[in-house]
N, C-alpha and C positions, 0 to 999 in steps of 0.2 A: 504494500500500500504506500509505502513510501516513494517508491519511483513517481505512481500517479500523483501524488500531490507535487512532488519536486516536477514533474513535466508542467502541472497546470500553473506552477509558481512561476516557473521559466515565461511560458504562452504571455501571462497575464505582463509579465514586467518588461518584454522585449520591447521595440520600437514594433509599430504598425509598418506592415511591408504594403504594397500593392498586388495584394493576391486575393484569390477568391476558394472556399473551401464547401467539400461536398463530403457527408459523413451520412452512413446508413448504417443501421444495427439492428439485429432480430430482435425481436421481445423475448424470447427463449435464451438469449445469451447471457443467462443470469446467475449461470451457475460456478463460474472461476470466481477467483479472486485477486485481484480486482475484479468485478462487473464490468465486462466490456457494454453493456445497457448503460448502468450508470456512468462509469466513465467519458464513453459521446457523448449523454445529455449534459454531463459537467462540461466539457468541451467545449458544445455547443452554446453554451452558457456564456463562458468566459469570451471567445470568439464573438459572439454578438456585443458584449458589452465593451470588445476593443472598438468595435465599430465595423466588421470585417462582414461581406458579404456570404450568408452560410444558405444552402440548402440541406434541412437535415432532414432523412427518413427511417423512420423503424416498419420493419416487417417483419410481419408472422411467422418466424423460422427461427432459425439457425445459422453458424456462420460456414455456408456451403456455396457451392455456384448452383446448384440447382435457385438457392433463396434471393441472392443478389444479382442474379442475372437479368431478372426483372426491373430491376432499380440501375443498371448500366448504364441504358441509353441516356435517363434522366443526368446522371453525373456526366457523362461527356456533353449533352446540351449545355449547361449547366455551366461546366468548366471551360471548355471550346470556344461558348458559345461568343456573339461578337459586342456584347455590353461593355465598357469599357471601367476599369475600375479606378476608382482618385487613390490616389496615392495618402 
């Protein structure tokens, strides 16, 4: 649990880059520890409140390509796509 809180300490104190971030995670991914579930929703947390452009998804699974397969196109739209992000 320490590494997670040291990565989100990192996240939160950096400078703002010009990037945009896509994060999707099973509802079923609750069983490690750390919570990969929680862990993305703290993520997604932090990340929003630097000011950073996020699309976040959870889906009904597991962390498989059968699960995220579906959620792919959306993160290369998403990431690719041609919105321009402010620095």
């Amino acid at each position: 649990m320490e590494q997670y809180g040291t990565v989100m300490q990192r996240v939160a104190a950096a400078a703002k880059l010009p990037l945009r971030f896509y994060l999707d995670v099973g509802k079923f991914e609750n069983n490690f520890h750390p919570s990969p579930l929680i862990a993305n929703r703290h993520l997604r947390d932090v990340l929003i409140a630097k000011g950073y452009a996020v699309k976040y998804q959870e889906f009904t699974g597991h962390h498989t390509a059968v699960n995220w397969r579906g959620t792919f196109p959306d993160a290369l739209v998403f990431l690719l796509g041609n919105q321009s992000i402010a620095p």
